[in-house]
Residue frames as qw, qx, qy, qz and C-alpha x, y, z in Angstrom:
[[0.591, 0.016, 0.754, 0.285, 3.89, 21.45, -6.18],
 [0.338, 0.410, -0.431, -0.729, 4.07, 22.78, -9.67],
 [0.795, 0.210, 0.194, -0.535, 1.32, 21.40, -11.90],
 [0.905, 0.399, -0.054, -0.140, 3.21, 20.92, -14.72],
 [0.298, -0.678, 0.668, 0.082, 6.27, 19.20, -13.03],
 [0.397, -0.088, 0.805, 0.433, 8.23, 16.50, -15.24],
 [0.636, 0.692, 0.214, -0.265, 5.77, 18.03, -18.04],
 [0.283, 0.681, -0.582, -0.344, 9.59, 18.22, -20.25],
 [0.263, -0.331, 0.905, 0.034, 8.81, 14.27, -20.20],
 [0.511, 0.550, 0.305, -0.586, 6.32, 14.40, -22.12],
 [0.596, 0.732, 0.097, -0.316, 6.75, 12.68, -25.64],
 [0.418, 0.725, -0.495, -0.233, 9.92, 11.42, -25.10],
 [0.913, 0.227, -0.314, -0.129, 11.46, 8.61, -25.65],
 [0.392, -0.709, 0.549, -0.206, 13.80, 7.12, -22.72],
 [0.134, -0.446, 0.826, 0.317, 16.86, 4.90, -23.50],
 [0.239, 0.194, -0.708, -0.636, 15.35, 4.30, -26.75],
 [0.102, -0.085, -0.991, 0.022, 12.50, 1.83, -25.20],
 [0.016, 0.633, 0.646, -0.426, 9.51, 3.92, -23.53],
 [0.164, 0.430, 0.291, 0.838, 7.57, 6.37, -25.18],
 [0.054, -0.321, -0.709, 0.626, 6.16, 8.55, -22.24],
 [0.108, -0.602, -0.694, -0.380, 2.75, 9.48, -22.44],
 [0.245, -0.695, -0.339, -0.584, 0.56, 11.51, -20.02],
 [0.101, 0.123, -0.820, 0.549, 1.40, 11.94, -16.22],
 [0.635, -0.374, -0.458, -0.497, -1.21, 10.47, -14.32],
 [0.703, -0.639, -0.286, 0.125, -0.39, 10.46, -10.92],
 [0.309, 0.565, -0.459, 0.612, 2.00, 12.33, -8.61],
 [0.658, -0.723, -0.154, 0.144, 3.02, 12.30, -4.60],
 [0.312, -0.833, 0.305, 0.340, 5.82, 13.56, -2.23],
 [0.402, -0.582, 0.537, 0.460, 8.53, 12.23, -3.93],
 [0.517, 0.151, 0.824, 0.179, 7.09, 10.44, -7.21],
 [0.476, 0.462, -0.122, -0.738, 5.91, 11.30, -10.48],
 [0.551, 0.239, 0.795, 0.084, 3.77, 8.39, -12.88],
 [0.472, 0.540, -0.257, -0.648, 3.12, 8.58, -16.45],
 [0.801, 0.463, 0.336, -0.178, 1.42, 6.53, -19.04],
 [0.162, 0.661, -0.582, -0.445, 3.62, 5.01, -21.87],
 [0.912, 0.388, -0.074, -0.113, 4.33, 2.88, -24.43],
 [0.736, -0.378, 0.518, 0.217, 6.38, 0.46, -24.72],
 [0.161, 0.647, -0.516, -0.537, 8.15, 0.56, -28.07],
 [0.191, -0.300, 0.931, 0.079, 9.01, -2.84, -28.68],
 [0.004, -0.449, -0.879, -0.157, 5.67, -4.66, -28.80],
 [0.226, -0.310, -0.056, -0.922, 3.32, -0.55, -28.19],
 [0.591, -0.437, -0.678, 0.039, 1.98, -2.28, -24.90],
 [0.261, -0.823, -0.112, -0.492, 0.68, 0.35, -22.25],
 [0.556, -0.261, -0.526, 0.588, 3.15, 0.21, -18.99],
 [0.184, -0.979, 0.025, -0.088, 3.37, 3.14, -16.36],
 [0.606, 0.230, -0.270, 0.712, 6.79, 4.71, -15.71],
 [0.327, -0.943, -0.056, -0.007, 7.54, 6.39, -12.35],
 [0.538, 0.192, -0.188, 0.799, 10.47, 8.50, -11.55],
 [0.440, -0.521, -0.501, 0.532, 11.22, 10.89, -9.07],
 [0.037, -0.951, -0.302, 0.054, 10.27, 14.27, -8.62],
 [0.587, 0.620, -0.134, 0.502, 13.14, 16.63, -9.95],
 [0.169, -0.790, 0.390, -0.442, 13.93, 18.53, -6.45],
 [0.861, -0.355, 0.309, -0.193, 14.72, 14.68, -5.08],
 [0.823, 0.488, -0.288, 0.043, 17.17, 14.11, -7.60],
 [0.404, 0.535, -0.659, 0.341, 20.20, 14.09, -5.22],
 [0.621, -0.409, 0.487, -0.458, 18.36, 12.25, -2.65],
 [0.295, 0.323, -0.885, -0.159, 20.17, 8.40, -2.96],
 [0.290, 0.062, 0.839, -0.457, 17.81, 6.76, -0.18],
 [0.663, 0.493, 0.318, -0.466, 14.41, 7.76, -2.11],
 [0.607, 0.478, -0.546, -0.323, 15.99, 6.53, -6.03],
 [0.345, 0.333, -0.868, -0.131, 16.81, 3.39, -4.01],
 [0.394, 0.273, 0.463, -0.745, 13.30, 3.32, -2.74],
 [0.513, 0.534, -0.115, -0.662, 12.21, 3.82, -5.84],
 [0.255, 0.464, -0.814, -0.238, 14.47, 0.90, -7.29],
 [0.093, -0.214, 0.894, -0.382, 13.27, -1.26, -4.50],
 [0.776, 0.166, 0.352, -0.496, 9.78, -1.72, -5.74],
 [0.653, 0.544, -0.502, -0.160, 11.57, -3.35, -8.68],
 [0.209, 0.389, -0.871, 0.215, 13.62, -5.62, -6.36],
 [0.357, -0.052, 0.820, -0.444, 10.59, -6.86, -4.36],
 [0.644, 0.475, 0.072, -0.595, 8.70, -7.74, -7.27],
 [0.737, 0.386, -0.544, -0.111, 11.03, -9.72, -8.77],
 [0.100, 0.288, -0.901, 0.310, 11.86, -11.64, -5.19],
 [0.523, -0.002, 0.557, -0.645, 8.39, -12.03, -3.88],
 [0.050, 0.164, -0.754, -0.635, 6.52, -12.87, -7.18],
 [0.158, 0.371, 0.857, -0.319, 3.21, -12.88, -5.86],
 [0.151, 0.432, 0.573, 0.680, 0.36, -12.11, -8.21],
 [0.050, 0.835, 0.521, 0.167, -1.20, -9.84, -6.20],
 [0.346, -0.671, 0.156, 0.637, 1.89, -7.57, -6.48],
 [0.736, 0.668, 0.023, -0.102, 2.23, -5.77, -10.05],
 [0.843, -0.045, 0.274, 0.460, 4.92, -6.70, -11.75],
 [0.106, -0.902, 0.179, 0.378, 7.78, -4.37, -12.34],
 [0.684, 0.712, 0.113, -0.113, 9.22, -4.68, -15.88],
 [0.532, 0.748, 0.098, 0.385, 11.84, -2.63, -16.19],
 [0.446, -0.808, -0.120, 0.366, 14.29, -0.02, -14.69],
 [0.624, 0.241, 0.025, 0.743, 17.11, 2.44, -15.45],
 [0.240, -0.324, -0.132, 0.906, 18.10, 6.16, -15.82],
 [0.399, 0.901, 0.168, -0.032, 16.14, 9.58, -17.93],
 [0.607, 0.587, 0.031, 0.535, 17.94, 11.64, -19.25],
 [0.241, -0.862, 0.109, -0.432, 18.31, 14.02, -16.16],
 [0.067, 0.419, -0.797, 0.430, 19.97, 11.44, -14.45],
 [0.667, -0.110, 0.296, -0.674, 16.60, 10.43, -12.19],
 [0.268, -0.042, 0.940, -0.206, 15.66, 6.71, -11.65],
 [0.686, 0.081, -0.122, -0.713, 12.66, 5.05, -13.10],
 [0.445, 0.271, 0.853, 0.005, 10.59, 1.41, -13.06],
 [0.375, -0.028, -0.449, -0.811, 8.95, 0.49, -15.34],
 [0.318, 0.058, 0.900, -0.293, 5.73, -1.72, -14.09],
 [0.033, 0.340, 0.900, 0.269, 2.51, -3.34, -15.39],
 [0.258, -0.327, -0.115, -0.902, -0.81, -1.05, -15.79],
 [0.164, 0.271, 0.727, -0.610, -2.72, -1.51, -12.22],
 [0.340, -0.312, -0.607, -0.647, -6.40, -1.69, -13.55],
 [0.359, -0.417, -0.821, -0.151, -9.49, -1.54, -11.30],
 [0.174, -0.781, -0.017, -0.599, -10.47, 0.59, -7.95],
 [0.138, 0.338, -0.635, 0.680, -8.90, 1.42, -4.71],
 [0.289, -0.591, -0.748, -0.079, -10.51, 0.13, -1.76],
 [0.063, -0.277, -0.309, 0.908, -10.33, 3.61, -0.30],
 [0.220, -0.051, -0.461, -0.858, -12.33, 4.70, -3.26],
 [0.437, -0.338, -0.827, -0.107, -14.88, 1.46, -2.65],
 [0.292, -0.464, -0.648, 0.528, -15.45, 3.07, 1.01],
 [0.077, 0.249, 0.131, -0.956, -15.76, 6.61, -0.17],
 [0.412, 0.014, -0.132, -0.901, -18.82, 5.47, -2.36],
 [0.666, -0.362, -0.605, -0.244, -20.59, 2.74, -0.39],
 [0.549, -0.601, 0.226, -0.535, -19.89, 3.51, 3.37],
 [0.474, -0.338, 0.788, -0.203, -18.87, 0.50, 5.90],
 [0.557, 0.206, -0.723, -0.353, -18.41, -2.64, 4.10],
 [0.880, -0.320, -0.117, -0.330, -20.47, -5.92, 5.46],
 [0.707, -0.547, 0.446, -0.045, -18.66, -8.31, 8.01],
 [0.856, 0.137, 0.443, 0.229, -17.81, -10.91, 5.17],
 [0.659, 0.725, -0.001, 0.201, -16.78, -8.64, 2.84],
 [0.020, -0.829, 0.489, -0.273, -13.60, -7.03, 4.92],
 [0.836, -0.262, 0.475, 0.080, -12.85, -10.72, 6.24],
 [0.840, 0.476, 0.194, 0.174, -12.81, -11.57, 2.22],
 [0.278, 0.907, -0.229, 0.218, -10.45, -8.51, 1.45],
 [0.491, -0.714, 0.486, -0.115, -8.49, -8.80, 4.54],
 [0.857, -0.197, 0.474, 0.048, -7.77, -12.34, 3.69],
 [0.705, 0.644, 0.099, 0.282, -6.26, -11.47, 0.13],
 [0.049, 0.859, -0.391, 0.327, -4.08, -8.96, 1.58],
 [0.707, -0.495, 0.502, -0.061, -2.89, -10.95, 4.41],
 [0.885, 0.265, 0.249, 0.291, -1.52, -13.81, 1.57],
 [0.440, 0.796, -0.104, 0.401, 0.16, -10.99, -0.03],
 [0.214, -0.895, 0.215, -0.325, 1.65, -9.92, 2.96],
 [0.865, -0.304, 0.400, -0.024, 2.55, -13.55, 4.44],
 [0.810, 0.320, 0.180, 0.456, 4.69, -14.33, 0.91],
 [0.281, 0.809, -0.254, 0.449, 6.56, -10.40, 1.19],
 [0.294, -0.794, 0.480, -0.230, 7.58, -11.24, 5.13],
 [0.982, 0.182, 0.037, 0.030, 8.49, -14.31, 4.18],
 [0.729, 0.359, -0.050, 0.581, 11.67, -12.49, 2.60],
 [0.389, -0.360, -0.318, 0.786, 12.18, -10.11, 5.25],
 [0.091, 0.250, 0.350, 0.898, 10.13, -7.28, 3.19],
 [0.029, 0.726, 0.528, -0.440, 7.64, -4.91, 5.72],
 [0.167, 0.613, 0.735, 0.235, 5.48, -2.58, 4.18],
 [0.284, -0.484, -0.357, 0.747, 4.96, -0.20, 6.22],
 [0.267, 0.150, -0.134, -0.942, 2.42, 1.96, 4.26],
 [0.066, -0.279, -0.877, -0.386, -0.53, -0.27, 4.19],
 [0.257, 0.392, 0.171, -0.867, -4.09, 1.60, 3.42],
 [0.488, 0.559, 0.437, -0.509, -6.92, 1.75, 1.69],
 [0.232, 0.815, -0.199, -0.492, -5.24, 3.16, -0.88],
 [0.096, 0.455, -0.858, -0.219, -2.57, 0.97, -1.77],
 [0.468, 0.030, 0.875, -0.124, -5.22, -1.95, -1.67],
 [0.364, 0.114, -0.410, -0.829, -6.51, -2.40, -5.41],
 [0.538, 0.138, 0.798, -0.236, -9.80, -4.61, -6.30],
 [0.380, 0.285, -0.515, -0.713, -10.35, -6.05, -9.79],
 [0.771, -0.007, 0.618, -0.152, -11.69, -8.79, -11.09],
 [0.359, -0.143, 0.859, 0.334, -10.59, -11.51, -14.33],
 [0.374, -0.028, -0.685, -0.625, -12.37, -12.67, -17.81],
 [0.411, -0.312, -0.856, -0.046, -13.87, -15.08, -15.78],
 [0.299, -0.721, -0.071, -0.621, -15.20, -12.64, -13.17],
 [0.779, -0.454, -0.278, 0.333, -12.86, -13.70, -9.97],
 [0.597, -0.778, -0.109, 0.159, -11.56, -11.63, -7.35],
 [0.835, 0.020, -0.177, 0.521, -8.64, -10.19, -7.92],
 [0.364, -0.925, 0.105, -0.045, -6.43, -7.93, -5.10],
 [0.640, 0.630, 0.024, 0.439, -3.66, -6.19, -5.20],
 [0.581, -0.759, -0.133, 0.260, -1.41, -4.70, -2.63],
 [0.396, 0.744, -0.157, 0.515, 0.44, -1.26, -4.15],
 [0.104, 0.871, -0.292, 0.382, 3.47, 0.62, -3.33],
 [0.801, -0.416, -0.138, 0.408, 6.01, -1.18, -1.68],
 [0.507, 0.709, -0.138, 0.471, 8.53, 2.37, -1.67],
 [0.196, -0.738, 0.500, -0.408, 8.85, 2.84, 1.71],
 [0.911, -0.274, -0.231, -0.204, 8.94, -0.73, 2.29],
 [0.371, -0.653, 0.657, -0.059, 11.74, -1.97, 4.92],
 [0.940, 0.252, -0.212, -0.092, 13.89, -4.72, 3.25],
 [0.960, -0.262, 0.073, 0.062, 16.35, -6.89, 4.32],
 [0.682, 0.301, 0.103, 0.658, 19.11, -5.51, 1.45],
 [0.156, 0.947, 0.011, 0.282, 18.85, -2.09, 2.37],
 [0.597, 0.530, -0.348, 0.491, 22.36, -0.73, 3.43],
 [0.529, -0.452, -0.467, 0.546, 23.34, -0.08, 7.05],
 [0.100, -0.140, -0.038, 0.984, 24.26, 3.79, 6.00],
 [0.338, -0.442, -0.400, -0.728, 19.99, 3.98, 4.75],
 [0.535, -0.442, -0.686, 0.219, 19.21, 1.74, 7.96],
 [0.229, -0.323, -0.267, 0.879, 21.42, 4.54, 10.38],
 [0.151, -0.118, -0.226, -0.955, 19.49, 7.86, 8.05],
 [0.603, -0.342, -0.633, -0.345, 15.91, 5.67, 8.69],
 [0.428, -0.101, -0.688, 0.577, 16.53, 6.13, 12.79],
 [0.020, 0.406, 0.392, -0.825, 13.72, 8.45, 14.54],
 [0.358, 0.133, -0.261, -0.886, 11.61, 8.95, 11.25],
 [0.578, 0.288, 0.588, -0.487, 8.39, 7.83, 10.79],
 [0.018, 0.299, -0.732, -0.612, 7.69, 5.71, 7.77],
 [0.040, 0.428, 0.857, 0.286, 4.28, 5.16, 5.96],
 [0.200, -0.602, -0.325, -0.701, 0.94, 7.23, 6.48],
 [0.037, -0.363, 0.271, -0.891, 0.40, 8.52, 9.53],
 [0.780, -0.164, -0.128, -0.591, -3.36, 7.32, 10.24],
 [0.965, 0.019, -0.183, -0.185, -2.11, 3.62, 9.75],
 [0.480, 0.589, -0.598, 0.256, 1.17, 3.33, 11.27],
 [0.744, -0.487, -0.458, 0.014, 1.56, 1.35, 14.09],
 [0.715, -0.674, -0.133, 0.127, 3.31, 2.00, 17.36],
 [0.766, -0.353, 0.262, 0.469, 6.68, 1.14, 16.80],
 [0.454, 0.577, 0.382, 0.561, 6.42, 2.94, 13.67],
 [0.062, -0.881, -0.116, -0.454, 5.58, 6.36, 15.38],
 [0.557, -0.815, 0.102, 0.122, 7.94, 5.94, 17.68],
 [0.407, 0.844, -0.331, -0.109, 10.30, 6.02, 14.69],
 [0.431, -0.663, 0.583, 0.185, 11.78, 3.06, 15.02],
 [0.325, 0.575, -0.589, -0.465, 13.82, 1.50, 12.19],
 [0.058, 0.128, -0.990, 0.002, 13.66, -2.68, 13.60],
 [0.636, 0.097, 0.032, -0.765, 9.85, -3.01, 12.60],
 [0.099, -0.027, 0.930, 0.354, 8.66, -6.53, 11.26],
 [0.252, -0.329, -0.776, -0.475, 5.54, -8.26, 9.85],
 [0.145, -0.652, -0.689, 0.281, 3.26, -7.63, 13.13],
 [0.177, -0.366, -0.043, 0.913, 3.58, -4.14, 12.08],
 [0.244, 0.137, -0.614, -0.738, 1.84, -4.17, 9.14],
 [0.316, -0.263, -0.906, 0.098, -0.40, -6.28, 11.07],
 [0.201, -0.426, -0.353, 0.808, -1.09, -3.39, 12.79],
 [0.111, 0.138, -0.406, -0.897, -1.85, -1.09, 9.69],
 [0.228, -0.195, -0.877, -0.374, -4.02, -3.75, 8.65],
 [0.271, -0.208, -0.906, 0.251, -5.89, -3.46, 11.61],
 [0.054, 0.512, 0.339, -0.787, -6.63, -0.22, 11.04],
 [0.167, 0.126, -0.696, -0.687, -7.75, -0.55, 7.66],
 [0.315, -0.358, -0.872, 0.113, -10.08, -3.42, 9.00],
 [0.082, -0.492, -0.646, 0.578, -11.64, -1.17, 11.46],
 [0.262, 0.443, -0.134, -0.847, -12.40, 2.37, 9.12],
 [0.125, 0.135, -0.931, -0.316, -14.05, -1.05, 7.17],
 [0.325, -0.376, -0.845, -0.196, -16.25, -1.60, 9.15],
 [0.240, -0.577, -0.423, 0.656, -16.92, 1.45, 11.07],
 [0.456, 0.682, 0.206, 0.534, -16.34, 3.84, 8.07],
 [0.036, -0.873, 0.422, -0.243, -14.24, 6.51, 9.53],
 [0.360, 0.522, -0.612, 0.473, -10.56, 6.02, 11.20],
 [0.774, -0.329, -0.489, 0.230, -9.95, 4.59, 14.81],
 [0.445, -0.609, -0.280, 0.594, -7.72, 7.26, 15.50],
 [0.326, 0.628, 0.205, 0.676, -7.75, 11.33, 14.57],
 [0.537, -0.551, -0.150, 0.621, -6.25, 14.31, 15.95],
 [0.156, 0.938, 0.079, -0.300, -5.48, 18.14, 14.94],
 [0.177, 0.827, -0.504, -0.173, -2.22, 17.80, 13.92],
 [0.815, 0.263, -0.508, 0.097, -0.09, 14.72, 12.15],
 [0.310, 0.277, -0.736, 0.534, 2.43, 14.69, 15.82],
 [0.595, -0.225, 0.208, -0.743, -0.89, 14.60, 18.03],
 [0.718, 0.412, -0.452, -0.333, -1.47, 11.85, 16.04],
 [0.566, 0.478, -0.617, 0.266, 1.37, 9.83, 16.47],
 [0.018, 0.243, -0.829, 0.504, 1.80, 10.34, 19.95],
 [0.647, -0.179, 0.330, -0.664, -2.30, 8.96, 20.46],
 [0.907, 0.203, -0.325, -0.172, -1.42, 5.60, 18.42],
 [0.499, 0.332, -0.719, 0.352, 1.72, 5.19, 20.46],
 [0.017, -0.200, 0.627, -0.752, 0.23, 6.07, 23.92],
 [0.489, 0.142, 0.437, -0.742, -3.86, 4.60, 23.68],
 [0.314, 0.310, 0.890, 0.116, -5.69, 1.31, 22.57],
 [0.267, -0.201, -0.615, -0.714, -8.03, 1.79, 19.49],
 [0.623, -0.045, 0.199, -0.755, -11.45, 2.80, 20.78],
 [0.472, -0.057, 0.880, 0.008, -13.63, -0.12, 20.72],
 [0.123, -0.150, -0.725, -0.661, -15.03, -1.35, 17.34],
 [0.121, -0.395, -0.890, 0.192, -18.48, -2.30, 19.14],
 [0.085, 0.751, 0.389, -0.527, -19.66, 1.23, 19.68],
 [0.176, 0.520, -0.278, -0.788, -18.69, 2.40, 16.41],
 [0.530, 0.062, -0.716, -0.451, -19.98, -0.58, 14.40],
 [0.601, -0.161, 0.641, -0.449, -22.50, -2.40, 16.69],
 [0.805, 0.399, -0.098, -0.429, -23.37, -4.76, 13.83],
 [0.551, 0.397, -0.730, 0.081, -20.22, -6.23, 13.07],
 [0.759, -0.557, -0.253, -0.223, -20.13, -9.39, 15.58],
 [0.618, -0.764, 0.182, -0.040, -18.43, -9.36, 18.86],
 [0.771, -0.354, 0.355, 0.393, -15.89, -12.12, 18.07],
 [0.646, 0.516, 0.264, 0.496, -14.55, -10.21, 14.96],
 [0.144, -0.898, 0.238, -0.339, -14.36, -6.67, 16.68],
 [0.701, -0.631, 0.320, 0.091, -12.18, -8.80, 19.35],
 [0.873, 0.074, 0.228, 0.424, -10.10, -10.11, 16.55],
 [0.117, 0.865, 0.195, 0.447, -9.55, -6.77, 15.05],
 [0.427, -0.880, 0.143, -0.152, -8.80, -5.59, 18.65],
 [0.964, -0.014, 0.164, 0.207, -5.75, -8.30, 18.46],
 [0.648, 0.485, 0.142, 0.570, -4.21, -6.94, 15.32],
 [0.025, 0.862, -0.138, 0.487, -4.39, -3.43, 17.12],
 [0.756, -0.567, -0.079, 0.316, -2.57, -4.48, 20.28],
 [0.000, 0.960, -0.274, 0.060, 0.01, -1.30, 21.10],
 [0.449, -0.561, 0.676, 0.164, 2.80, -4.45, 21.69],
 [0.560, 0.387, -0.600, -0.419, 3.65, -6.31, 18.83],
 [0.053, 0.248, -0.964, 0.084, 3.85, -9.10, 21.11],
 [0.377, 0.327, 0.719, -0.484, 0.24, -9.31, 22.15],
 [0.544, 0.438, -0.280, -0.659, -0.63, -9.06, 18.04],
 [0.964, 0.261, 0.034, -0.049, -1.24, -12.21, 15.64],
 [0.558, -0.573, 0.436, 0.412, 2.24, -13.38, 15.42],
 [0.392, -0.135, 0.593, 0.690, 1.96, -13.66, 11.52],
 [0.280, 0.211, -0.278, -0.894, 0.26, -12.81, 8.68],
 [0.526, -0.031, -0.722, -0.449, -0.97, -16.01, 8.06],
 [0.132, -0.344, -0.722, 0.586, -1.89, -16.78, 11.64],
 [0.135, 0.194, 0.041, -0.971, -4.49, -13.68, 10.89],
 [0.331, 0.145, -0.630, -0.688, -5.72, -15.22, 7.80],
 [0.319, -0.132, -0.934, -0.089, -6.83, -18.32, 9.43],
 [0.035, 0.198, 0.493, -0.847, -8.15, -16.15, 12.46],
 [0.238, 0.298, -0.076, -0.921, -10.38, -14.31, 9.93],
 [0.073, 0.037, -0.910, -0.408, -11.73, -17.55, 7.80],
 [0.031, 0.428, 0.889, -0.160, -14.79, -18.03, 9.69],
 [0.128, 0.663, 0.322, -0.664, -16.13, -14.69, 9.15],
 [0.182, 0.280, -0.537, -0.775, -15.46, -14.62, 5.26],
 [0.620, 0.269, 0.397, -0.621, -18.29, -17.12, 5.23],
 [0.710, 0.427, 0.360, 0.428, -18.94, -19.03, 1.55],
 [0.588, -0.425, 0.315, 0.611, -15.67, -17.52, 0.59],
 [0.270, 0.092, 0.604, 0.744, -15.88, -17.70, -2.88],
 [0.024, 0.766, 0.527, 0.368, -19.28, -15.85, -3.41],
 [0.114, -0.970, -0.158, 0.148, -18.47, -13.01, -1.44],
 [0.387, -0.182, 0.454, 0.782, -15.09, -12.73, -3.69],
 [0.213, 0.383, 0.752, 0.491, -17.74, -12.89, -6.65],
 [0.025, -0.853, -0.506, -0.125, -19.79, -10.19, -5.26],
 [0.272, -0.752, 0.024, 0.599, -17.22, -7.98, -4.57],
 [0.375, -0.124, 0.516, 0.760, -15.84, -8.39, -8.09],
 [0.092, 0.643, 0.689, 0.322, -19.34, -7.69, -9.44],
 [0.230, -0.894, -0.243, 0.298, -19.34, -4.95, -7.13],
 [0.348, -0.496, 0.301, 0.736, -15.62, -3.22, -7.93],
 [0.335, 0.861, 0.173, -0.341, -15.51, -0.48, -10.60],
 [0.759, -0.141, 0.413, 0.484, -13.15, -1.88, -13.02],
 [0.614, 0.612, 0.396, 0.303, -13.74, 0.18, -16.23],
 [0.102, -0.993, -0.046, 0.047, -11.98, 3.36, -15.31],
 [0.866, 0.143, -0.038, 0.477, -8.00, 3.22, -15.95],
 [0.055, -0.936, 0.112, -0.330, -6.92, 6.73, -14.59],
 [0.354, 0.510, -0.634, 0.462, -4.21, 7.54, -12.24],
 [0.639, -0.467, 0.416, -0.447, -6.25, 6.47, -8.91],
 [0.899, -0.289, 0.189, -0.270, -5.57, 3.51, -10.21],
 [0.693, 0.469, -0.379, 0.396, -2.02, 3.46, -10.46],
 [0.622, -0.700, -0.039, 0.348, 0.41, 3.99, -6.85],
 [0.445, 0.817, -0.077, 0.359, 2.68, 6.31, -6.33],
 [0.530, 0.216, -0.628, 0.527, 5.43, 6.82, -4.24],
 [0.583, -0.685, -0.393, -0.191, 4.28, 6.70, -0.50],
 [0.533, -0.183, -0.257, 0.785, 7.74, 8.05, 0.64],
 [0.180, -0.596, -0.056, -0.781, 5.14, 11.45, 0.51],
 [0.718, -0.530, -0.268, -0.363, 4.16, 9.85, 3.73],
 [0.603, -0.105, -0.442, 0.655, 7.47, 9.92, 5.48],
 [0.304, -0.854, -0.135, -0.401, 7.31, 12.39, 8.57],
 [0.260, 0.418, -0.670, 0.556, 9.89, 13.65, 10.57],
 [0.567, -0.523, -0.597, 0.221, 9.72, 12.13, 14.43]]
């Protein structure tokens, strides 16, 4: 990956409206930069695709598609996508709101296993988010750490975010992307569930349910559930072997929460929570007084930094052939 790829986007000005700034973030297929809006010189990010993907139509309508579930879902703890059109090369772009605060991946890499209440608290933000996208037929399929942001308001409340819907499976996508989407593996590897690694295309919400569940566990264990030499090792231990148990890697965390947890990871979607919000309610008792352990996470999250960790990029780097 050349360093300074889309660096000839630098400084200009795209259909008369964005002035592009700095890139600040980049994955398989994506490239982000910092810009100005013209109109009113309000800070947005602008992503567009990586210049050897230009004649790939599936990933520009990927790319389009975080724009289309943003403006169907409307759920604040999705960012809002602005904008869209062409560069000058031809190449797609959004345009979206500036993501602000800190990944909980980050959050784990400097504090270690978060407390019982706090991953209930988190969990239970995401899960909302998630319950109002499958709502409209829109699966994820790349939830992670990563994509999970954590800020917090003037008033110092809680607020979570759930990036990168690009590989997300949606309801409009076309029968000829559906048929091309057959045998491949879509999201991150680590967190994909079953049915995912077994590359199929008719996924729903209990997937992501799945993900979640592994999120939920490297939470409160602090390392992954499952790991292997090689990315198809991988794949075939999430498709062929129950998640170790939480108990021996987190004795602390209590019994009936590792069993819920153990739920979300069930290798059949049928033997998972049947929704998102079915989860949510699962999880309530363990967030404890709710609202103070929001408040201490926000007190906790590292908001003042504005860089490119906290911006997503396209997670269609995380497609993998089956």
């Amino acid at each position: 990956m050349a360093l300074g790829e889309r660096a000839d986007l630098r400084g200009t000005v795209i259909e008369g409206k964005y002035r592009i700034g700095e890139r600040i973030g980049i994955g398989g297929t994506g490239v982000v930069f910092e810009a100005t809006r013209l109109e009113d010189g309000r800070s947005v990010v602008v992503k567009t695709l990586r210049p050897c993907f230009l004649d790939h139509p599936d990933l520009g309508r990927r790319l389009r598609r975080e724009a289309e579930v943003a403006r169907s879902v409307m759920h604040p703890g999705i960012v809002t996508v602005t904008d869209e059109g062409t560069v000058y090369d031809g190449s797609p772009y959004v345009v979206m709101e500036r993501a602000h605060g800190e990944s909980l991946s980050r959050i784990l890499m400097r504090r270690g296993p978060l407390a019982a209440d706090e991953t209930a608290a988190i969990a239970i933000r995401v899960l909302a988010i998630l319950h109002a996208s499958h709502r409209l037929g829109y699966i994820h399929r790349d939830v992670k750490p990563e994509h999970v942001l954590l800020d917090r308001d003037a008033n110092g409340e809680l607020l979570v975010s759930l990036l990168d819907f690009g590989v997300c499976s949606a309801p409009t996508a076309p029968a000829d992307e559906r048929a091309r989407e057959q045998g491949r593996v879509f999201g991150t590897p680590s967190y994909v569930s079953p049915e995912q690694a077994s590359g199929k295309v008719d996924v729903d919400g209990r997937a992501d349910i799945f993900s979640l569940g592994i999120m939920l566990w490297e939470c409160l264990a602090g390392r992954l559930p499952f790991r292997a030499s090689s990315v198809s090792a991988l794949l075939l231990r999430i498709i062929r072997e129950d998640a170790p148990p939480l108990c021996l890697a987190a004795p602390d965390v209590p019994r009936e929460l590792a069993d819920l947890i153990h739920v979300a990871l069930a290798r059949s979607p049928e033997s998972r929570f049947p929704s998102a919000r079915a989860m949510a309610r699962a999880l309530a008792p363990f967030a404890a007084d709710r609202l103070a352990v929001e408040r201490r996470l926000a007190v906790g999250a590292r908001t003042t930094s504005r860089t490119a960790r906290s911006v997503p990029t396209l997670s269609a780097a995380a497609v993998v052939a089956a």
